[in-house]
N, C-alpha and C positions, 0 to 999 in steps of 0.2 A: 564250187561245191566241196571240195578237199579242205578249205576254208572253215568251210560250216559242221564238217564231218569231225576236224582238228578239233575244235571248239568245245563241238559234243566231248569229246573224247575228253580233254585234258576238262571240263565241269566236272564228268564222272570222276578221272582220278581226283581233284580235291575233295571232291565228296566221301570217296573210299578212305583218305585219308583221315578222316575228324575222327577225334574220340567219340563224337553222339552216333555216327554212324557202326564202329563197332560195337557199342552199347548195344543199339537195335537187333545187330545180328544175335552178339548172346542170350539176349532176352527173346529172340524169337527162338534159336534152336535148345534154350533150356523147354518153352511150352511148348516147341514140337516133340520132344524127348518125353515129357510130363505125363502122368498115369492117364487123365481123362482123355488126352489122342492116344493114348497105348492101349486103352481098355476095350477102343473096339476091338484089337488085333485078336481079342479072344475064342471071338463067335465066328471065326472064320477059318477057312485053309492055311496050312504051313506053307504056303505060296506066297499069299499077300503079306504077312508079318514081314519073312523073307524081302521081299521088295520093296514095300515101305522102307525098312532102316537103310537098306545098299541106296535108295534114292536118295532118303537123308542124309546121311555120311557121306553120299557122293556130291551132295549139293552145299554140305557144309566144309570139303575138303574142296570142293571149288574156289568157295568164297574165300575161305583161307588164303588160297595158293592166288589168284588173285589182288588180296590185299599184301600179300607179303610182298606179291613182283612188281604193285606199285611203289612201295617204300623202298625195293632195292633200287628201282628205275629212280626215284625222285633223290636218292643218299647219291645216287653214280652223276647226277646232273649236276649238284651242287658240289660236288667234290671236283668235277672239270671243269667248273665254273661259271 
């Protein structure tokens, strides 16, 4: 099972890795950022705008810090050999 789990893991890092994969990301959080998702924010409480953008930024400083800790983890492997 540790096997299978190792597996999964290091598919997702090379996947995180690819330039088509960060392509994806920025092209999804430019349209999430983009006026036609922002224009609901207008018909509604100063609560939800609020939370909407902290989940955004909080989901796109994920994916960041994520992609970054893989390419430090993959630079540290191949530098040990």
């Amino acid at each position: 099972m540790d096997d299978l789990k190792l597996n999964k893991l290091t598919k997702i890092a090379k996947m995180i890795d690819t330039n088509a994969y960060r392509l994806f990301i920025l092209v999804f959080f430019v349209i999430v950022f983009s006026w036609p998702y922002m224009s609901f924010l207008e018909q509604v409480d100063y609560v939800v705008p609020f939370t909407y953008l902290f989940a955004v930024w909080g989901l796109c400083i994920l994916v960041l810090m994520i992609g970054s800790r893989n390419k430090d983890d993959s630079n540290d492997s191949k530098n040990n050999g």
